[in-house]
mmJSON file of the N, C-alpha and C atoms, coordinates in Angstrom:
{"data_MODEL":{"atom_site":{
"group_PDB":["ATOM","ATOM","ATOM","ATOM","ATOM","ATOM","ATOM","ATOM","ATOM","ATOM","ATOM","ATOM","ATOM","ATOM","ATOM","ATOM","ATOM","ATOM","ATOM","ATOM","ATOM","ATOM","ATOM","ATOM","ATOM","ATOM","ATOM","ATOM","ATOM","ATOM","ATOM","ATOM","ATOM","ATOM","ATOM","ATOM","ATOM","ATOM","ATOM","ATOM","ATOM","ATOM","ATOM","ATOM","ATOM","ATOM","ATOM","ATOM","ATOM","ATOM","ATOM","ATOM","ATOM","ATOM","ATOM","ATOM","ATOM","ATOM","ATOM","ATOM","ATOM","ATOM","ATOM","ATOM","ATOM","ATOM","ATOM","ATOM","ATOM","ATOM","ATOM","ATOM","ATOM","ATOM","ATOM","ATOM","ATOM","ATOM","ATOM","ATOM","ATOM","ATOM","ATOM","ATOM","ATOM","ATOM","ATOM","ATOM","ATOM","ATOM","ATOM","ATOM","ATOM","ATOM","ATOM","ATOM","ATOM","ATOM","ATOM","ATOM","ATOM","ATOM","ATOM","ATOM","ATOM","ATOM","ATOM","ATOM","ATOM","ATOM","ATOM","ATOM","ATOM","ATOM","ATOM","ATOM","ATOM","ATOM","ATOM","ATOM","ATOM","ATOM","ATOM","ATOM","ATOM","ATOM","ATOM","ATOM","ATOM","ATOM","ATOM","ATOM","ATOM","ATOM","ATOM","ATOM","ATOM","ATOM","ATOM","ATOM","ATOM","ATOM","ATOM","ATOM","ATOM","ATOM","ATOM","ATOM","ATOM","ATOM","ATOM","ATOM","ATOM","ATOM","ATOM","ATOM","ATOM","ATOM","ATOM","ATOM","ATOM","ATOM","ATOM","ATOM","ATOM","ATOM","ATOM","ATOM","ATOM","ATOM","ATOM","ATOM","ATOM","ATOM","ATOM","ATOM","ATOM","ATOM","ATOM","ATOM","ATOM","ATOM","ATOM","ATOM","ATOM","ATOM","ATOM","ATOM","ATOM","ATOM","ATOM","ATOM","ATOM","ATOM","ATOM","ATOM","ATOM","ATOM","ATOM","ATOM","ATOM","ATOM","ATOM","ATOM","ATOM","ATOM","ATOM","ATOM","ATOM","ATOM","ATOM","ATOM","ATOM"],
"id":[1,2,3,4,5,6,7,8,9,10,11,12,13,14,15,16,17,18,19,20,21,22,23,24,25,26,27,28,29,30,31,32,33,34,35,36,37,38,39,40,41,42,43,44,45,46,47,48,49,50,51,52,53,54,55,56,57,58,59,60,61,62,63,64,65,66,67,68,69,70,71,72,73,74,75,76,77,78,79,80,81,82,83,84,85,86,87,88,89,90,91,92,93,94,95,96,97,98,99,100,101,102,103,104,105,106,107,108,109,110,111,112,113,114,115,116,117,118,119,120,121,122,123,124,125,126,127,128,129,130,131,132,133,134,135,136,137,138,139,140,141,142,143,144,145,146,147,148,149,150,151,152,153,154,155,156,157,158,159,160,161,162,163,164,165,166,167,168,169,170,171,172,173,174,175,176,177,178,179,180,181,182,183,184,185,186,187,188,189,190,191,192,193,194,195,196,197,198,199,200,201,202,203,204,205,206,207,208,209,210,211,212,213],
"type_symbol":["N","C","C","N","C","C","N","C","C","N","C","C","N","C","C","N","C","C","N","C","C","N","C","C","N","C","C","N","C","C","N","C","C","N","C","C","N","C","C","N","C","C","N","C","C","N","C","C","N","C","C","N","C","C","N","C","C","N","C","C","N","C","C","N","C","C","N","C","C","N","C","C","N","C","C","N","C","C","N","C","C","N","C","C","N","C","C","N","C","C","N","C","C","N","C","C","N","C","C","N","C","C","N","C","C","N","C","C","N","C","C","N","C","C","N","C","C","N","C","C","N","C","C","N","C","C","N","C","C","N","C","C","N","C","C","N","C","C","N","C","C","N","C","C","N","C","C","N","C","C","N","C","C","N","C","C","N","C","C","N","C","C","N","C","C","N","C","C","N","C","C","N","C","C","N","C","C","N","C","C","N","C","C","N","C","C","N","C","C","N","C","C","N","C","C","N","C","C","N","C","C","N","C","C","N","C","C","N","C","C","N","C","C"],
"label_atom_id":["N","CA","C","N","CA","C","N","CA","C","N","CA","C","N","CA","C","N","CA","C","N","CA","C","N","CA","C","N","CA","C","N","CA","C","N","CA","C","N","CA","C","N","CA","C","N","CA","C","N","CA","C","N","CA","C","N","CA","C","N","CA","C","N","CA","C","N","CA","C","N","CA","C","N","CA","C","N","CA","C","N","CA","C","N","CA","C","N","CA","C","N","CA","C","N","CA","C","N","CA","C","N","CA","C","N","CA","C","N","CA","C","N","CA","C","N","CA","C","N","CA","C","N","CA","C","N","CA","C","N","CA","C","N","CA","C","N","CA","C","N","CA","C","N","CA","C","N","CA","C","N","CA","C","N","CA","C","N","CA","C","N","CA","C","N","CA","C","N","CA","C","N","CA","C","N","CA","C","N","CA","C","N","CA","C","N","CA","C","N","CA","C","N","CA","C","N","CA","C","N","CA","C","N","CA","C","N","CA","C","N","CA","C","N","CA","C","N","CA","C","N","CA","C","N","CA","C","N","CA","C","N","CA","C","N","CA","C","N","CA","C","N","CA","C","N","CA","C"],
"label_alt_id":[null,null,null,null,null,null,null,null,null,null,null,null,null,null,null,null,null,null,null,null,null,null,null,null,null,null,null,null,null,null,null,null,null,null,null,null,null,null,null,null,null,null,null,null,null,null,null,null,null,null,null,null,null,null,null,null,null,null,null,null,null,null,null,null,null,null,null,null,null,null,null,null,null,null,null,null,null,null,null,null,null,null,null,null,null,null,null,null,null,null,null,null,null,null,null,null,null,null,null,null,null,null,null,null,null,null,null,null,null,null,null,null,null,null,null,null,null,null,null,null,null,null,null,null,null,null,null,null,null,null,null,null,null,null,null,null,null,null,null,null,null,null,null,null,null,null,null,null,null,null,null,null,null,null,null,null,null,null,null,null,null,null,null,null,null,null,null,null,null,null,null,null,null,null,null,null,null,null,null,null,null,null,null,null,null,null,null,null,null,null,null,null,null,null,null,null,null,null,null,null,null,null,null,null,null,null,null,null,null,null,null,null,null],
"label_comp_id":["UNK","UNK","UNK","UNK","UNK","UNK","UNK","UNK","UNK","UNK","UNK","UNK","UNK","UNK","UNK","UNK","UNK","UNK","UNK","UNK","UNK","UNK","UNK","UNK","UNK","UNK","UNK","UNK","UNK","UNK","UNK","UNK","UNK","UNK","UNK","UNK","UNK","UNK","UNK","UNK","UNK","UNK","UNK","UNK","UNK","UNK","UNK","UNK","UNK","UNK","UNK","UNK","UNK","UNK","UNK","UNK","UNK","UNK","UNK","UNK","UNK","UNK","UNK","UNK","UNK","UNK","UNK","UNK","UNK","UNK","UNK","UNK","UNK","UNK","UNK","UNK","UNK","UNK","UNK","UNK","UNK","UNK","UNK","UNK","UNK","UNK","UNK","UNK","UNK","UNK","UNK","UNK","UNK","UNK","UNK","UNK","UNK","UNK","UNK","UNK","UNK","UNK","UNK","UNK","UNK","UNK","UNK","UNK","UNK","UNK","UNK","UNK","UNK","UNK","UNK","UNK","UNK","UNK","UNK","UNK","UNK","UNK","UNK","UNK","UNK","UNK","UNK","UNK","UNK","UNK","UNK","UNK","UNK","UNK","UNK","UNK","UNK","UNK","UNK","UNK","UNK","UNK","UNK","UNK","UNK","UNK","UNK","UNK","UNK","UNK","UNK","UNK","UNK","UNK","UNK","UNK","UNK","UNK","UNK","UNK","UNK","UNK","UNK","UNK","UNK","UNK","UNK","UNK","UNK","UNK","UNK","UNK","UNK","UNK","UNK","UNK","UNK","UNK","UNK","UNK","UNK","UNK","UNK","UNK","UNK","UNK","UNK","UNK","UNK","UNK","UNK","UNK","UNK","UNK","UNK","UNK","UNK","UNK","UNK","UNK","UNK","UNK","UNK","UNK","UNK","UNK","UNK","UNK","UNK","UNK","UNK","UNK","UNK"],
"label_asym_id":["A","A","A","A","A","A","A","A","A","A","A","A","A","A","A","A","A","A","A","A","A","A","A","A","A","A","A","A","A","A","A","A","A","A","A","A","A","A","A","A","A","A","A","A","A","A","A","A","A","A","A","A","A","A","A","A","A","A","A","A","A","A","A","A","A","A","A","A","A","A","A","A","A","A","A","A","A","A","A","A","A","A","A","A","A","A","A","A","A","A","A","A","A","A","A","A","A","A","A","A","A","A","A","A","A","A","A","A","A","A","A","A","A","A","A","A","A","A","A","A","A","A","A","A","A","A","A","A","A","A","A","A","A","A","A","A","A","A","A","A","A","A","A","A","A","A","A","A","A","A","A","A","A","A","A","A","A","A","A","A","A","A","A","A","A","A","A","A","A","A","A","A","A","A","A","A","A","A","A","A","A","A","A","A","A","A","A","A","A","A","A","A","A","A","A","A","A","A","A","A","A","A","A","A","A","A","A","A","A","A","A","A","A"],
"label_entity_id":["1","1","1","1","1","1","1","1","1","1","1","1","1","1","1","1","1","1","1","1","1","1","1","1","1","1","1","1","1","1","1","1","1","1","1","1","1","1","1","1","1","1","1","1","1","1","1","1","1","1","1","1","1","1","1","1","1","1","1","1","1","1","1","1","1","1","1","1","1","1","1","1","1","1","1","1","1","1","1","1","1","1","1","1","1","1","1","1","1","1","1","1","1","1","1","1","1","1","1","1","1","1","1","1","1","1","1","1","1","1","1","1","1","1","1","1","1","1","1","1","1","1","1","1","1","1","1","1","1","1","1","1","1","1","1","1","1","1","1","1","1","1","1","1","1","1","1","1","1","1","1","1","1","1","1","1","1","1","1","1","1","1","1","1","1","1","1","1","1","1","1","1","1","1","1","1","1","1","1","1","1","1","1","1","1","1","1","1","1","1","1","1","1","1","1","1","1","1","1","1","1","1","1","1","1","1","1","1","1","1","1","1","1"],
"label_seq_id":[1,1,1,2,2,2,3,3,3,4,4,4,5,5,5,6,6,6,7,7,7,8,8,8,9,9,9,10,10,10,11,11,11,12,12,12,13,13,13,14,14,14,15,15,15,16,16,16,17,17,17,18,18,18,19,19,19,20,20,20,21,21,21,22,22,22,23,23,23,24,24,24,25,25,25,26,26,26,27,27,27,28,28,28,29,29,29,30,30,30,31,31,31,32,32,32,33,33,33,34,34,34,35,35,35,36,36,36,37,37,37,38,38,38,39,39,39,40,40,40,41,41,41,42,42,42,43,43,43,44,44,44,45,45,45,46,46,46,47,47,47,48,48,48,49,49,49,50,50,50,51,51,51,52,52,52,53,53,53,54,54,54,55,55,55,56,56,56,57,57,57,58,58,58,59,59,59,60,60,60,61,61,61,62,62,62,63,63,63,64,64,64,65,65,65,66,66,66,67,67,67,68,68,68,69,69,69,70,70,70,71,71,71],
"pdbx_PDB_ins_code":[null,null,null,null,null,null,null,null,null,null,null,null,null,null,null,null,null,null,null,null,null,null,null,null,null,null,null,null,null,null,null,null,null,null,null,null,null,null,null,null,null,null,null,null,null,null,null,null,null,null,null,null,null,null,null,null,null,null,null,null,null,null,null,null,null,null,null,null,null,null,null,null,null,null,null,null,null,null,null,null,null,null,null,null,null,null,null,null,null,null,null,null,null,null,null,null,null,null,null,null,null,null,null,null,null,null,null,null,null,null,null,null,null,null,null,null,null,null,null,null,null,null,null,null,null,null,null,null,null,null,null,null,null,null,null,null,null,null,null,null,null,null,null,null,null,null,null,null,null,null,null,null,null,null,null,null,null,null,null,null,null,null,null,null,null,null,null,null,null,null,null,null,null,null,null,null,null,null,null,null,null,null,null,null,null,null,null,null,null,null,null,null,null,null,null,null,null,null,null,null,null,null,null,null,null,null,null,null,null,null,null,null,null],
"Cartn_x":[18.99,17.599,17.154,16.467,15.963,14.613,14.942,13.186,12.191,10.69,9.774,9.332,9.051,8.298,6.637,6.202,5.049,4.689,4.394,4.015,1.976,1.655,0.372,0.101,-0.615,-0.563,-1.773,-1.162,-2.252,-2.812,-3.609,-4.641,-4.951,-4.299,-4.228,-3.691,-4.343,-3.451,-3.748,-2.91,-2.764,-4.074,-4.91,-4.959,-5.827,-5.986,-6.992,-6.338,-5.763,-5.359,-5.767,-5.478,-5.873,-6.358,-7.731,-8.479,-8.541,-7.373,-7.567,-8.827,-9.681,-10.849,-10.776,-11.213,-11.712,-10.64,-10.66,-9.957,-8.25,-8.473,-7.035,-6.619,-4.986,-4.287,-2.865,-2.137,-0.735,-0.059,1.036,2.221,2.762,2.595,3.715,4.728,4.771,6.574,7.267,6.644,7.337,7.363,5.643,5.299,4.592,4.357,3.488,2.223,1.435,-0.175,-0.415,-1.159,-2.062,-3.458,-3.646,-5.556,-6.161,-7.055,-7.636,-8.716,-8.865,-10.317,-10.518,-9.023,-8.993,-10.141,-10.387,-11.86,-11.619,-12.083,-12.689,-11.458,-12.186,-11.964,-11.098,-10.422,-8.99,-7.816,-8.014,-6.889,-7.149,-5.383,-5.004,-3.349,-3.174,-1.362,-1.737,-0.51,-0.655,0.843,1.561,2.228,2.317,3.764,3.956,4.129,3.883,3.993,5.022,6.552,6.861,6.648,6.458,6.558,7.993,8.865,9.333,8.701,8.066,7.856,8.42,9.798,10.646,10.839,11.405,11.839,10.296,9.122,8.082,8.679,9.577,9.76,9.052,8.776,7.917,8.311,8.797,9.06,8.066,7.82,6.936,7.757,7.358,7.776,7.402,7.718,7.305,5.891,5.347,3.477,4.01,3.355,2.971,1.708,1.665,0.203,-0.409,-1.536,-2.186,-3.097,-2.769,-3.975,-4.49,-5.404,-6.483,-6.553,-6.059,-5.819,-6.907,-7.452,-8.629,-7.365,-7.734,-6.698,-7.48],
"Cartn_y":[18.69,18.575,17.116,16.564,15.055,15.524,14.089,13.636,13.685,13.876,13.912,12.669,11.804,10.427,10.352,9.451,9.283,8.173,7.597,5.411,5.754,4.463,4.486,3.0,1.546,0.734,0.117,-1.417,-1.699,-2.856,-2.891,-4.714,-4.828,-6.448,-7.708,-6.965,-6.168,-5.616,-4.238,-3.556,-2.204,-2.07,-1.016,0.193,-0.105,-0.929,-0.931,-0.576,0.753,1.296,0.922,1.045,0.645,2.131,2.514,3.758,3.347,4.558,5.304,5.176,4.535,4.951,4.672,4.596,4.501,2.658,2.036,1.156,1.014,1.778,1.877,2.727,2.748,4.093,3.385,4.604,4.653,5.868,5.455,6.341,7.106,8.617,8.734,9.73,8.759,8.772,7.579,6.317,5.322,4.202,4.606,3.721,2.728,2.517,1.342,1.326,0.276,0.037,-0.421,-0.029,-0.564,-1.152,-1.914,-2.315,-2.659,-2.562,-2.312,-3.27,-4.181,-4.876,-5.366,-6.765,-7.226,-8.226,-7.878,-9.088,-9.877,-10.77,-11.384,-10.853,-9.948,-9.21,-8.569,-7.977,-8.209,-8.684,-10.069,-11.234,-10.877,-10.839,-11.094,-10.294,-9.697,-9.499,-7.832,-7.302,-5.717,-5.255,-4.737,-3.757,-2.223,-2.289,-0.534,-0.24,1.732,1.926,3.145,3.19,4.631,5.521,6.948,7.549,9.162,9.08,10.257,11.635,12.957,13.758,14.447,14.864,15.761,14.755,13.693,13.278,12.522,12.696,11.42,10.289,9.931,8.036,7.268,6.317,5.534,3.993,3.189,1.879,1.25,0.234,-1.091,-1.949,-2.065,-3.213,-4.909,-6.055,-7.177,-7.88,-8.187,-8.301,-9.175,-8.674,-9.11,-9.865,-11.222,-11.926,-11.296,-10.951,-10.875,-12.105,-12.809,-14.35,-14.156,-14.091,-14.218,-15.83,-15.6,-16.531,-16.823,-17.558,-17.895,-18.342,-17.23,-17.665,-17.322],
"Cartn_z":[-2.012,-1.616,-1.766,-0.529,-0.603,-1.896,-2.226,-3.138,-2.075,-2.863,-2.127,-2.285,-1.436,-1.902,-1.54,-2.361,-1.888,-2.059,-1.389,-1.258,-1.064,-2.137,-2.231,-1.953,-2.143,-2.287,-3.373,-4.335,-5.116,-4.31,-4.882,-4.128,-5.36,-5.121,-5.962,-7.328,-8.366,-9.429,-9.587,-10.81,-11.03,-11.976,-11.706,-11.18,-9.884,-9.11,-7.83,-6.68,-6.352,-5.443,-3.793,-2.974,-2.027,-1.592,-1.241,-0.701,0.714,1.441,2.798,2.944,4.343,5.199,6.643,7.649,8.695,8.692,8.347,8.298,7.907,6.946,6.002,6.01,6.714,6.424,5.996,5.038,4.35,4.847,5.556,6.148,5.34,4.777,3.931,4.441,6.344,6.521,6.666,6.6,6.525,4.977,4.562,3.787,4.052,5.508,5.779,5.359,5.329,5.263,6.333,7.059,8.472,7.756,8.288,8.451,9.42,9.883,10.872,10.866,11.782,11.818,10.673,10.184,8.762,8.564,7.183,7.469,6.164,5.583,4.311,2.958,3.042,2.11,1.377,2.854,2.56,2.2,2.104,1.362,-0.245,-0.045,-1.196,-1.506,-2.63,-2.624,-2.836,-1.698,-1.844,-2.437,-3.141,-3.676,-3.705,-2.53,-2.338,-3.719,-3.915,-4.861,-4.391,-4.64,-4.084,-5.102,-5.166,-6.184,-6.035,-6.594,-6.327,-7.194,-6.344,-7.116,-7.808,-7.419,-8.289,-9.796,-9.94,-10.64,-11.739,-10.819,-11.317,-11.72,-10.755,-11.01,-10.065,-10.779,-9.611,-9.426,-8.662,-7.994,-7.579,-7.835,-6.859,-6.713,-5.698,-4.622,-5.246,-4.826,-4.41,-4.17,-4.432,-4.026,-2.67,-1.642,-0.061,-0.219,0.556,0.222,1.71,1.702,3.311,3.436,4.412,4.757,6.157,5.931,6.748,7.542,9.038,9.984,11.112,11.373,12.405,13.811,14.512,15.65,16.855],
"occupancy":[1.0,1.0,1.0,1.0,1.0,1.0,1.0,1.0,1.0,1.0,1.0,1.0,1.0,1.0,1.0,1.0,1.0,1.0,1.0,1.0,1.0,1.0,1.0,1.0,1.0,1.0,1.0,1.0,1.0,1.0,1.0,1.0,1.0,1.0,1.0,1.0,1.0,1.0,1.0,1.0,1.0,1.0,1.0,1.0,1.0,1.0,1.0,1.0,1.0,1.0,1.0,1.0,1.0,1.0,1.0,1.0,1.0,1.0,1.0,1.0,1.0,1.0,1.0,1.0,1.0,1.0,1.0,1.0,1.0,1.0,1.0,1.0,1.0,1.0,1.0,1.0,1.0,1.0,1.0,1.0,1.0,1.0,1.0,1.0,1.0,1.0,1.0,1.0,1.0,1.0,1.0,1.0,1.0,1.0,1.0,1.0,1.0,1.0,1.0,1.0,1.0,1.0,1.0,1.0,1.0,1.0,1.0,1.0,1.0,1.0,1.0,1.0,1.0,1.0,1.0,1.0,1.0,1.0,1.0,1.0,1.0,1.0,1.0,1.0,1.0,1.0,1.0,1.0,1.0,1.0,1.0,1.0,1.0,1.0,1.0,1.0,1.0,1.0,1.0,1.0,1.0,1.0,1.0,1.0,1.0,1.0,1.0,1.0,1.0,1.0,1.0,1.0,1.0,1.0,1.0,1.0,1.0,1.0,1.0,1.0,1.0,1.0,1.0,1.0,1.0,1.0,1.0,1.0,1.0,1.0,1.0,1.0,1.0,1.0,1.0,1.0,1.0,1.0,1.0,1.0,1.0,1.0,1.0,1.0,1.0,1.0,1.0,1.0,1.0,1.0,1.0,1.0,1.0,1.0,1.0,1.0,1.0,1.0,1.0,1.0,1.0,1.0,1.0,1.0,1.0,1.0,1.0,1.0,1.0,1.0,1.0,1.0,1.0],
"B_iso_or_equiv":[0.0,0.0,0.0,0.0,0.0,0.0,0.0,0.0,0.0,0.0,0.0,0.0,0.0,0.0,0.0,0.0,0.0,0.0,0.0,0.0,0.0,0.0,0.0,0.0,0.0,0.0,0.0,0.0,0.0,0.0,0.0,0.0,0.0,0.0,0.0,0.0,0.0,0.0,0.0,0.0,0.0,0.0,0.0,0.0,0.0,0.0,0.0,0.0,0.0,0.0,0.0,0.0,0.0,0.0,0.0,0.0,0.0,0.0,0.0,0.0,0.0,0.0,0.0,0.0,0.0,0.0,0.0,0.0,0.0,0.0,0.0,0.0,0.0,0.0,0.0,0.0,0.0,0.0,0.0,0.0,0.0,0.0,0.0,0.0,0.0,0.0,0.0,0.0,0.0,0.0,0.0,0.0,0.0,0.0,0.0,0.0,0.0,0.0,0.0,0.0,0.0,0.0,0.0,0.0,0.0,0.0,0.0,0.0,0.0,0.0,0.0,0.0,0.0,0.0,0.0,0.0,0.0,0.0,0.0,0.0,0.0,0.0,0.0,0.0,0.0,0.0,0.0,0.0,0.0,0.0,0.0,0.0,0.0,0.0,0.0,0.0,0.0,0.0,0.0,0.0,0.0,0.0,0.0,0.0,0.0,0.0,0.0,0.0,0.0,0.0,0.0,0.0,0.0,0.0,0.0,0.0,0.0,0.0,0.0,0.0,0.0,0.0,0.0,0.0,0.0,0.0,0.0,0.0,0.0,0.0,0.0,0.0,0.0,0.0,0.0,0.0,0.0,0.0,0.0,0.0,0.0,0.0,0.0,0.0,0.0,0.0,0.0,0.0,0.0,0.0,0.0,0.0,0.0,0.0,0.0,0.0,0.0,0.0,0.0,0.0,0.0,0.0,0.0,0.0,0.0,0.0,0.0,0.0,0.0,0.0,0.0,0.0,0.0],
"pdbx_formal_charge":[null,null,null,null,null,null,null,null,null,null,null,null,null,null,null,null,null,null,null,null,null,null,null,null,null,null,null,null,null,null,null,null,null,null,null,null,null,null,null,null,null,null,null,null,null,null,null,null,null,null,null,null,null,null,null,null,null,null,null,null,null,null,null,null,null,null,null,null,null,null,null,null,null,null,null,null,null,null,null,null,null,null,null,null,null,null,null,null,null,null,null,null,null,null,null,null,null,null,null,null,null,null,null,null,null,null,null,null,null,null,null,null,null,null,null,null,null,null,null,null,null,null,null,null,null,null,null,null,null,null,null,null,null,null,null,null,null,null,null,null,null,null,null,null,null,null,null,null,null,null,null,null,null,null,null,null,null,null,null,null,null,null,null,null,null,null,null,null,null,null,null,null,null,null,null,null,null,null,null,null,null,null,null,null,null,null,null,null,null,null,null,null,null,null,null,null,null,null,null,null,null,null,null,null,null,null,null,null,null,null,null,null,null],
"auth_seq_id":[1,1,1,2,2,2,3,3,3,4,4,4,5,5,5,6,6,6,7,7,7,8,8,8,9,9,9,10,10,10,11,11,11,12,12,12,13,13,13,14,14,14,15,15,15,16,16,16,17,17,17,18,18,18,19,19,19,20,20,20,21,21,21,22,22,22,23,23,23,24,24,24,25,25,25,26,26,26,27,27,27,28,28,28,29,29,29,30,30,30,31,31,31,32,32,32,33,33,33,34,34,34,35,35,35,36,36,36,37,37,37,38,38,38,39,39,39,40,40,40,41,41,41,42,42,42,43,43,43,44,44,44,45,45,45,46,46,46,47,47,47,48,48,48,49,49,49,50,50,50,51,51,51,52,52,52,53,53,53,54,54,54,55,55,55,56,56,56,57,57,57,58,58,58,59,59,59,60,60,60,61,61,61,62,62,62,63,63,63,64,64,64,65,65,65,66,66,66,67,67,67,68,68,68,69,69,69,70,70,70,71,71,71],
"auth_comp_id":["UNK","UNK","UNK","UNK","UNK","UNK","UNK","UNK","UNK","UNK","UNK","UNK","UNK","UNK","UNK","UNK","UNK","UNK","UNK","UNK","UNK","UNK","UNK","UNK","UNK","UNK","UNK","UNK","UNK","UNK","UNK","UNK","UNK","UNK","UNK","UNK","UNK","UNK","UNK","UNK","UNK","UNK","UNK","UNK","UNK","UNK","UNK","UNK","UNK","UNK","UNK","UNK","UNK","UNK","UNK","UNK","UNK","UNK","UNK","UNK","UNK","UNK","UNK","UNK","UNK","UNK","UNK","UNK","UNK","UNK","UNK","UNK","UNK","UNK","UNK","UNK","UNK","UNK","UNK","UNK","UNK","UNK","UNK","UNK","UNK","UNK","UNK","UNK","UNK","UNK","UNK","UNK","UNK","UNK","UNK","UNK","UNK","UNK","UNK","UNK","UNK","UNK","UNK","UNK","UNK","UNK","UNK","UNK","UNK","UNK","UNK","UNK","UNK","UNK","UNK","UNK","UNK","UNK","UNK","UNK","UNK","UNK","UNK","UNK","UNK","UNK","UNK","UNK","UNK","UNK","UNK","UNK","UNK","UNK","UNK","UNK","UNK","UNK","UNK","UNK","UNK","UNK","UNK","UNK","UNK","UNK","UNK","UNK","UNK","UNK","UNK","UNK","UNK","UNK","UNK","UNK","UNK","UNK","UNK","UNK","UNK","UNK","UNK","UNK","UNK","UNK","UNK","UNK","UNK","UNK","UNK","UNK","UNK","UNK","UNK","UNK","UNK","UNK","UNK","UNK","UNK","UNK","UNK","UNK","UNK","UNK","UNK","UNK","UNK","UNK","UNK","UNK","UNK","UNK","UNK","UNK","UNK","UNK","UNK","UNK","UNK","UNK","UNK","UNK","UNK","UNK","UNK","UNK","UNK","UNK","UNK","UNK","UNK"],
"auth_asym_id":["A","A","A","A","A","A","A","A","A","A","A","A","A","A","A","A","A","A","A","A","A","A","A","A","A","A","A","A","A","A","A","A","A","A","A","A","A","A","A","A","A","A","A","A","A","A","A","A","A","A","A","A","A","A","A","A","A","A","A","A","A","A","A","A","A","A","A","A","A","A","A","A","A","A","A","A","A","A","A","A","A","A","A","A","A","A","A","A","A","A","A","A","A","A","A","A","A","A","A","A","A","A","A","A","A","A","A","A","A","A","A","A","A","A","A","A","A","A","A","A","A","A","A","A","A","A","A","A","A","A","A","A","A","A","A","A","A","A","A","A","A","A","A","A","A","A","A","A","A","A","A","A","A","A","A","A","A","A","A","A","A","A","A","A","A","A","A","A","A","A","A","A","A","A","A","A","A","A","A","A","A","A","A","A","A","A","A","A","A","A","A","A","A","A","A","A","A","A","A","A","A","A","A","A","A","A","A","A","A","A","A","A","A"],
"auth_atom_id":["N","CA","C","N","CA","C","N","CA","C","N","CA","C","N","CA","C","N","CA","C","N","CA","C","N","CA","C","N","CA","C","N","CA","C","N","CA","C","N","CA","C","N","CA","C","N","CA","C","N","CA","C","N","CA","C","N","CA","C","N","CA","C","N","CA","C","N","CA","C","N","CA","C","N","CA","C","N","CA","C","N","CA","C","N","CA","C","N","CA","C","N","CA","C","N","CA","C","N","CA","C","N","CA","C","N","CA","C","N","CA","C","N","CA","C","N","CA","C","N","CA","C","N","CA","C","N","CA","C","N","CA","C","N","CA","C","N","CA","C","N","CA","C","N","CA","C","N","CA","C","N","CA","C","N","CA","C","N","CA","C","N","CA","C","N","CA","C","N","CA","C","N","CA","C","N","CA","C","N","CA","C","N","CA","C","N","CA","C","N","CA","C","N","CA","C","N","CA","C","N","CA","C","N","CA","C","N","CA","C","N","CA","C","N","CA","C","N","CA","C","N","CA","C","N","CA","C","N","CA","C","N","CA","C","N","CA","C","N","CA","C","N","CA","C","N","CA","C"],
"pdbx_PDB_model_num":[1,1,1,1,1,1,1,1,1,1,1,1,1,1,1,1,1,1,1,1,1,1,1,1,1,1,1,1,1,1,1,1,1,1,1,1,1,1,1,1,1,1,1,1,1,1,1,1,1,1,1,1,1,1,1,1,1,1,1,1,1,1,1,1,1,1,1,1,1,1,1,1,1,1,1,1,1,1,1,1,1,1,1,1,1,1,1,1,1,1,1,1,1,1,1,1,1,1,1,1,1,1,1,1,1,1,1,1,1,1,1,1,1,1,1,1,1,1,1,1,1,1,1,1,1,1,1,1,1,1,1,1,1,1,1,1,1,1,1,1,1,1,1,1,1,1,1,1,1,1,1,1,1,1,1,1,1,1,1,1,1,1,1,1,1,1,1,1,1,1,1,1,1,1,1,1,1,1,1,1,1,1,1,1,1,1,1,1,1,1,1,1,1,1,1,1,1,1,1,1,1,1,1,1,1,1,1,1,1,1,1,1,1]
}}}
């Protein structure tokens, strides 16, 4: 039987989860983070979080910087 995973993401540090809205969604079939209509606010370093449920182990990732580009 595969693990169940579940990927969440933090902004900038732990515990500030990144909250799903109308802007923000997390894949949990790939793991990605989308954002949508990035603004301001958004900069800064995000960290997947996978979690396996059977086992409750949990992995983070690398911090990703997001920069905000005037293009």
């Amino acid at each position: 039987m595969l693990p169940e995973l579940t990927y969440a993401w933090i902004f900038n540090e732990y515990p500030s989860f990144v909250h799903q809205d109308n802007r923000r969604f997390v894949s949990q079939e790939t793991g990605n983070l989308y954002i949508a209509k990035v603004e301001a606010s958004d900069v800064g370093n995000y960290t997947c979080v996978v979690t396996n449920t059977v086992t409750n182990s949990r992995v983070l990732g690398p911090p990703t910087p997001l920069i905000l580009r005037n293009d």
